[in-house]
N, C-alpha and C positions, 0 to 999 in steps of 0.2 A: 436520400439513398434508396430511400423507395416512395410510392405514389403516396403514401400517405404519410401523415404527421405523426413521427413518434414522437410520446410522451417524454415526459423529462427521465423520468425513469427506465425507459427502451433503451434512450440516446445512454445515459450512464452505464447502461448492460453493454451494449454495444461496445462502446468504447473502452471499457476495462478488460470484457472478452476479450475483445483484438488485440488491444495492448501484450495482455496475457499470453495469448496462443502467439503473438509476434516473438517474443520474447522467451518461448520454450520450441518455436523453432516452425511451429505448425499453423499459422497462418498462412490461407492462399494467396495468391499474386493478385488473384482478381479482386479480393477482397481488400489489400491491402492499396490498389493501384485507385478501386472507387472511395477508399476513405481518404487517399494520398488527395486527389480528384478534386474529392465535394468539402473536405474539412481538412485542409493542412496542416492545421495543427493538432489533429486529433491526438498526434503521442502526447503533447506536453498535457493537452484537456485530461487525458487518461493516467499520466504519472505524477498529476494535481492533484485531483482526485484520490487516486490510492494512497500516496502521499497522509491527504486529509483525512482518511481513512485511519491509517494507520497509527497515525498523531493522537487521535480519536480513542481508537482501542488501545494502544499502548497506556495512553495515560487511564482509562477507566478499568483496565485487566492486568494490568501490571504496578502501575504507579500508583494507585490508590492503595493496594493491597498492600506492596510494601509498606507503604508511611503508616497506615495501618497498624501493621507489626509493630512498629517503629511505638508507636505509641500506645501500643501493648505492656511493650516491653518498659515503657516510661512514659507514665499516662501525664507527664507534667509535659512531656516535649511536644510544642504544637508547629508542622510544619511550615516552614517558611516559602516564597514564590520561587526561592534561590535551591531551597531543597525540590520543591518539585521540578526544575527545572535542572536541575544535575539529575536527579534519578530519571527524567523523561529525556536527555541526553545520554544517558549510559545505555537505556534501553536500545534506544535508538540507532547507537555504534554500532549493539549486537548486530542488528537488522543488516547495518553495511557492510559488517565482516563477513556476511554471510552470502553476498553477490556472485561470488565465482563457485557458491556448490551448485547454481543448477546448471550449468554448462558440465562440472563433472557427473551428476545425475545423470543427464542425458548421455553422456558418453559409456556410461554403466548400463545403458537402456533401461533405467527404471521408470520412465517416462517418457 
């Protein structure tokens, strides 16, 4: 996308940026028509990614904490793959119910 080689680190900015600004409405044509161009699959690279991301900090900011508590509250209760794995799905749901607020965000103009 340009003369030189970016980093693996560039390319993952890159493509979440876009991702991102496609998806709250403000990415340009031109930018989108050279990723469309040189990487066609740039969306799914960029919604893998954040995806893994999120997977990621969900379960280390959220999931841990909980079960945490969890065995605060009953230091005998040791969680199970199936407990972390219902609480790293509930989280998760949150995440999807929550798809149609930035279309109404944006209709608010607060972004």
């Amino acid at each position: 996308m340009n003369d030189q080689d970016p980093t693996e680190d560039d390319l993952i900015r890159l493509l979440v940026d876009s991702w991102s600004a496609l998806r709250a409405g403000t990415l340009g044509e031109d930018q989108q028509a050279l990723l469309d161009r040189e990487r066609p699959q740039w969306q799914c690279e960029a919604a893998n990614l954040i995806a893994e991301g999120l997977l990621a900090y969900v379960t280390v900011e959220m999931v841990e904490p909980d079960l945490a508590h969890d065995r605060e509250v009953d230091p005998h209760d040791t969680p199970t793959p199936q407990d972390y794995a219902a609480r790293l799905g509930a989280h998760m749901m949150d995440f999807v119910d929550y798809r149609g607020d930035l279309v109404k965000t944006r209709r608010l103009g607060t972004h």
